[in-house]
C-alpha positions, -999 to 999 in steps of 0.1 A, spaced: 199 294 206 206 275 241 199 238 242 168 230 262 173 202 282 149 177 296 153 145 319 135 118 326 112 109 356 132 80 366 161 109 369 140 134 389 127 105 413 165 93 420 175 128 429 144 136 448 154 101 470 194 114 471 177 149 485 161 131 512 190 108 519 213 131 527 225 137 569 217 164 586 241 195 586 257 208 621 245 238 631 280 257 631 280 247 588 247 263 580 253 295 561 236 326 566 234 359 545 242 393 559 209 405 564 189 375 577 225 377 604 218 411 610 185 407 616 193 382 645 220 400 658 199 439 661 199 436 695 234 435 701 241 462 675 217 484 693 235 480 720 272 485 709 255 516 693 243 527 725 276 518 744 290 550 722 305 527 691 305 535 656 296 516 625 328 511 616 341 502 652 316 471 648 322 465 611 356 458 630 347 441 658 328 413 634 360 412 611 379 401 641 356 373 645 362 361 609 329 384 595 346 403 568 319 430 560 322 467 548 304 496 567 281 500 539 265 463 541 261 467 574 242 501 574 217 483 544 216 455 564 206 468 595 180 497 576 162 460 557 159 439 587 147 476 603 123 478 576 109 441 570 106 443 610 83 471 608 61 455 583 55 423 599 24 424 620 29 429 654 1 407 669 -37 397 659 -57 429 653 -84 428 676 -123 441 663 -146 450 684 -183 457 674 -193 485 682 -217 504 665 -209 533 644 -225 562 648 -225 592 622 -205 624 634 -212 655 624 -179 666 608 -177 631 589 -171 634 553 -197 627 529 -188 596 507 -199 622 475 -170 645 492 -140 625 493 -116 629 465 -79 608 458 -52 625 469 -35 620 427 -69 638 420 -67 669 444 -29 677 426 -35 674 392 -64 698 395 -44 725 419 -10 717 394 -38 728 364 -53 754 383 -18 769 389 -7 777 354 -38 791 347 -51 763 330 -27 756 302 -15 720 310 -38 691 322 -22 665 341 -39 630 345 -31 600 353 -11 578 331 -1 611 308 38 613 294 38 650 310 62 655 342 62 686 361 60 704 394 46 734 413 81 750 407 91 740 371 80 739 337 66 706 316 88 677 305 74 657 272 91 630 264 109 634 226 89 602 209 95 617 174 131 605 170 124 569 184 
């Protein structure tokens, strides 16, 4: 059983003031990960990309430059920083107040259903009936395919 180890106040509060103590780093000594670099650097790749290089003609071009990096990384690099760019909100969303008036051909709230809801009835309706698919059930199966169970009897 590992050791648990615990240190004193006096200890924390010395290395708290060594933290604040110490000099600044230059710029050119920070380190940065592949992504949060590729992220930075998207423009540029887009552009190469556009200029008619490959992946791996860039995956080159950054070796020669001392970034030693496989064709892979790159690729998940670049689809991340493409997908945590998408998710970051754009700009303030901006209300206006307007007053809403009732269409015609707006749903009911009494008529609107979940989406998990709609399935599971047509995947019961299907089969005539046989299997009942709800949420949370240990049953897996598809419009094209017959049901999984689980085997919990030889646990």
């Amino acid at each position: 059983m590992p050791l648990v180890k615990s240190f004193t106040q006096a200890q924390w509060d010395a290395a708290a003031r060594r933290l604040d103590a110490l000099p600044e780093k230059p710029a050119h000594e920070h380190r940065v990960n592949v992504c949060d670099a590729v992220k930075s650097m998207q423009p540029q790749i887009s552009g190469a990309k556009r200029k008619g290089y490959t992946l791996e003609e860039i995956v080159q071009q950054l070796a020669q430059e001392g970034v030693d990096i496989s064709t892979s990384t790159l690729r998940y690099a670049i689809q991340r920083a493409t997908k945590e760019s998408k998710s970051e909100p754009v700009g303030k969303k901006i209300t206006t107040t307007t007053p809403t008036v009732a269409s015609p051909r707006a749903k009911k709230p009494n008529q609107t259903r979940s989406w998990s809801a709609d399935s599971a009835e047509r995947e019961s309706r299907q089969d005539g009936g046989k299997t009942v698919t709800t949420p949370g059930s240990m049953v897996i199966r598809d419009a094209f395919s017959f049901e999984i169970t689980p085997d919990i009897e030889n646990l």
